[in-house]
C-alpha positions as CSV (number, residue, x, y, z in Angstrom):
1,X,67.8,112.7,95.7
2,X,69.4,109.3,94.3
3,X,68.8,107.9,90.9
4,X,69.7,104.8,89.4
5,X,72.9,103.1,91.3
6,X,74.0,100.0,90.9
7,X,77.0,100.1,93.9
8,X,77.5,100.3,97.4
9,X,78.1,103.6,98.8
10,X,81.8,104.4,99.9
11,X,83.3,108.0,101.1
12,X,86.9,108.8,100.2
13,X,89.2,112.2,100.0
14,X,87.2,115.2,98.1
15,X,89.1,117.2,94.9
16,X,91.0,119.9,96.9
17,X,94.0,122.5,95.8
18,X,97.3,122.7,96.3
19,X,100.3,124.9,96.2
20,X,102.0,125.8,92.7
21,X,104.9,123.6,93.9
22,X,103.4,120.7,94.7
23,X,100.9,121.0,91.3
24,X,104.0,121.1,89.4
25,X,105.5,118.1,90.7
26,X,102.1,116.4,90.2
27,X,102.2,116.9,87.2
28,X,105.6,116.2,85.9
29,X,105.5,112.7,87.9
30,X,101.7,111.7,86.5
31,X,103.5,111.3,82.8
32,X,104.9,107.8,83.7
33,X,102.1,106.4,85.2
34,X,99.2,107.5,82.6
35,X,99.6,103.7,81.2
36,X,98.9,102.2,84.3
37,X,96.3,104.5,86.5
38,X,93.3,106.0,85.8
39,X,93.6,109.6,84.2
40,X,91.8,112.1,82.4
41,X,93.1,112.6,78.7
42,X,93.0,116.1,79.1
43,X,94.7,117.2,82.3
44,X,94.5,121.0,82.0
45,X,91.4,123.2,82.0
46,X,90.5,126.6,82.0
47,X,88.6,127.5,85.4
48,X,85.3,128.5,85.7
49,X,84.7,126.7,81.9
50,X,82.8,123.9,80.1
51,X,84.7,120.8,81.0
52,X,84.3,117.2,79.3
53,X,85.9,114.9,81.1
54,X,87.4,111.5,79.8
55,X,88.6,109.2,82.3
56,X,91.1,106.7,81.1
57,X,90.8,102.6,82.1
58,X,93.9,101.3,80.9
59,X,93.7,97.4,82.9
60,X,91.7,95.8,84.9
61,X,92.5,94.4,88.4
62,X,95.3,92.1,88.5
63,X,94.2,90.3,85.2
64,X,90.3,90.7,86.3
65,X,88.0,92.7,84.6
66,X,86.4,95.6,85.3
67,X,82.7,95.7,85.9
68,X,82.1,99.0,87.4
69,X,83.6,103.0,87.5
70,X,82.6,105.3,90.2
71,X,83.4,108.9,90.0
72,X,83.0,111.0,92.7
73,X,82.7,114.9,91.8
74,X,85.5,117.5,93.0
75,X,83.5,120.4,95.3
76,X,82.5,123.5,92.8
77,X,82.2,121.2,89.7
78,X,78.2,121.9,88.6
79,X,76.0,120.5,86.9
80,X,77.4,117.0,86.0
81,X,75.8,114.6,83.3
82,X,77.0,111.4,82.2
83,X,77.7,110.0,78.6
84,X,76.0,106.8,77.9
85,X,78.1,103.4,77.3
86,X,76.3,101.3,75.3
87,X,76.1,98.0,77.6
88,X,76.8,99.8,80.9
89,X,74.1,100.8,83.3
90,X,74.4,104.4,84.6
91,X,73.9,105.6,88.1
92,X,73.7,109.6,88.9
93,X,73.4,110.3,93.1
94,X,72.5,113.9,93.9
95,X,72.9,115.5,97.3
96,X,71.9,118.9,98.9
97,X,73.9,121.9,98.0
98,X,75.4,123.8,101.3
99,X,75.5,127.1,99.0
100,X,72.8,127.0,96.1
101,X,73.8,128.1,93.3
102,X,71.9,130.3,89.8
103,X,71.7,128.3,86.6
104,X,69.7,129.7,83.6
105,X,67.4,131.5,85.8
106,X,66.5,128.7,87.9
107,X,68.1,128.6,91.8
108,X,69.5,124.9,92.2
109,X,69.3,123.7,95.9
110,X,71.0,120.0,94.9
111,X,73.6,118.8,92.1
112,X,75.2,115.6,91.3
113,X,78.1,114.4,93.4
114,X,78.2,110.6,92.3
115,X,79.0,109.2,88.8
116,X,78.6,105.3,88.2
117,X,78.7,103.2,85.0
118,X,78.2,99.7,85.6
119,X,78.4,96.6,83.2
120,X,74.9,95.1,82.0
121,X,76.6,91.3,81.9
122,X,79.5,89.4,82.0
123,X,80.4,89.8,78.4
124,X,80.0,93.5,79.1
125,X,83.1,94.0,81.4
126,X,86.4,95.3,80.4
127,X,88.7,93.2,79.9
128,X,91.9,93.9,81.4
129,X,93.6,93.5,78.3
130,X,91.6,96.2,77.1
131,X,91.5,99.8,77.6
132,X,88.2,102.2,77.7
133,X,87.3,105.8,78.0
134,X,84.2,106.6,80.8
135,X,82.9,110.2,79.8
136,X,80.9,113.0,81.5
137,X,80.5,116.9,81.3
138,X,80.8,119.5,83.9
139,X,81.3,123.4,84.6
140,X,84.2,123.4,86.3
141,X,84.9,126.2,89.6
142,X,86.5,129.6,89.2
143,X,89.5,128.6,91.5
144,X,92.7,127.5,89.7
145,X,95.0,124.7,91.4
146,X,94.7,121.0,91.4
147,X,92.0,119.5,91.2
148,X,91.4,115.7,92.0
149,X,88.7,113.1,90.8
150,X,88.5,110.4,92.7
151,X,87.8,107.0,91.2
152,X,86.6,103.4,92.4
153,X,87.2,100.9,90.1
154,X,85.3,97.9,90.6
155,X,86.6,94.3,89.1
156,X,85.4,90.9,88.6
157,X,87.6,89.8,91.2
158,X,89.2,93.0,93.4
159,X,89.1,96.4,92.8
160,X,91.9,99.8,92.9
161,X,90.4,103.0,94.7
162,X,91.8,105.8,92.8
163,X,91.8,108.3,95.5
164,X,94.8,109.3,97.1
165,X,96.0,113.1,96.9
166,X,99.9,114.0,97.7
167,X,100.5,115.6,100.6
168,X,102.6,118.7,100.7
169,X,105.8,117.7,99.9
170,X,105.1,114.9,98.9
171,X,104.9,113.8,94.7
172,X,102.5,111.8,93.4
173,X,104.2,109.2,91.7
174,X,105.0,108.0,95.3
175,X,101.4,107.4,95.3
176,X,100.4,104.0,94.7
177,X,96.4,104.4,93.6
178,X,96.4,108.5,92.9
179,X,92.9,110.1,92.2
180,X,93.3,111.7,88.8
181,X,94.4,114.9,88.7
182,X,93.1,118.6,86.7
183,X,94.9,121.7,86.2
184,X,92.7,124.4,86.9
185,X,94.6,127.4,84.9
186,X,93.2,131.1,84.7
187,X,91.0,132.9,82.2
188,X,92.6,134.4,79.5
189,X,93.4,137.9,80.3
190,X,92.8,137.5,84.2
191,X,94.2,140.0,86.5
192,X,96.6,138.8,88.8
193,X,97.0,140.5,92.2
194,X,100.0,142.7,90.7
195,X,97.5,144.6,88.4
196,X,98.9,142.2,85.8
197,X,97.1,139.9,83.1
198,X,97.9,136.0,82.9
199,X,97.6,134.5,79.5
200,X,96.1,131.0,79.3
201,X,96.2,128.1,77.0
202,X,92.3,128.1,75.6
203,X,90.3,124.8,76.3
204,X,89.8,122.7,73.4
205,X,87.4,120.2,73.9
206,X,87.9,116.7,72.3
207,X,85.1,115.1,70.1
């Protein structure tokens, strides 16, 4: 089932995990680049919660500006809804599920997988001197790892597809449009497969 959208379909590379090693140097390598690519302001999550997610605009393309974000949503995120921006048009695309899934009593058979905001006019648009936040909320999967969001930006004149995902080995400030990238970290007082517990940072969403 498709709702509003105001842009042209596109497929690119899906949220997926990685090895400890690789997360870490993910991580430690997004820090420079947070100016300049698309990321979400917070990068770290506990699995299986409440997620909002704030994505990050920080420019434009090449001096253009930005007229339209399209998120695509990681496999296991649920139940995604959009914030509203005031002078941006929104567009939710939902898709068959291949494993429904229980929510409040209800079985769900379909769930959103495509997030777009899209500027109303001209004088809507981001200007690339300008930085923006694009919001939405989701309930995040129970596995922990890396998780990526990919991201099309659409400008005036060009556009940056933030979707590429390190390979092993690989770090991702080598990358030169990197999908943003979550954390997925374990419940507080999970057992680990020692017979151990694993104490996690607590989620605090922003308001």
């Amino acid at each position: 089932m498709i709702f509003i959208a105001d842009y042209a379909h596109f497929s690119c590379p899906r949220g997926r995990l990685i090895s400890k090693t690789v997360l870490a140097a993910a991580l430690l390598s997004a820090v420079p680049m947070a100016m300049g690519h698309i990321v979400l302001e917070q990068p770290r999550a506990t699995s299986g919660s409440s997620y909002k997610a704030v994505l990050r605009v920080g420019h434009g393309c090449a001096g253009s500006p930005t007229q339209q974000i399209v998120v695509e949503i990681p496999p296991g995120v649920q139940g995604a809804k959009p914030m509203p921006k005031p002078g941006w048009v929104l567009g939710v695309t939902r898709a068959a599920l291949a494993q429904p899934y229980q929510n409040h009593g209800r079985t769900l058979t379909d769930d959103v997988v495509r997030i777009s905001w899209t500027a109303r006019s001209e004088a809507d648009q981001l200007p690339d001197a300008h930085f923006d936040e694009f919001v939405l909320q989701a309930q995040l999967p129970e596995q922990t790892g890396a998780l990526y969001w990919p991201v099309r930006q659409e400008c005036a004149q060009g556009r940056h597809d933030w979707v590429q995902v390190p390979a092993p080995g690989q770090q991702r400030r080598d990358l030169k449009e990197p999908a943003p990238l979550l954390e997925l970290v374990p419940h507080m007082n999970a057992p680990t497969p020692q017979g151990t517990t694993t104490q996690a940072a607590p989620h605090v969403h922003r308001h």
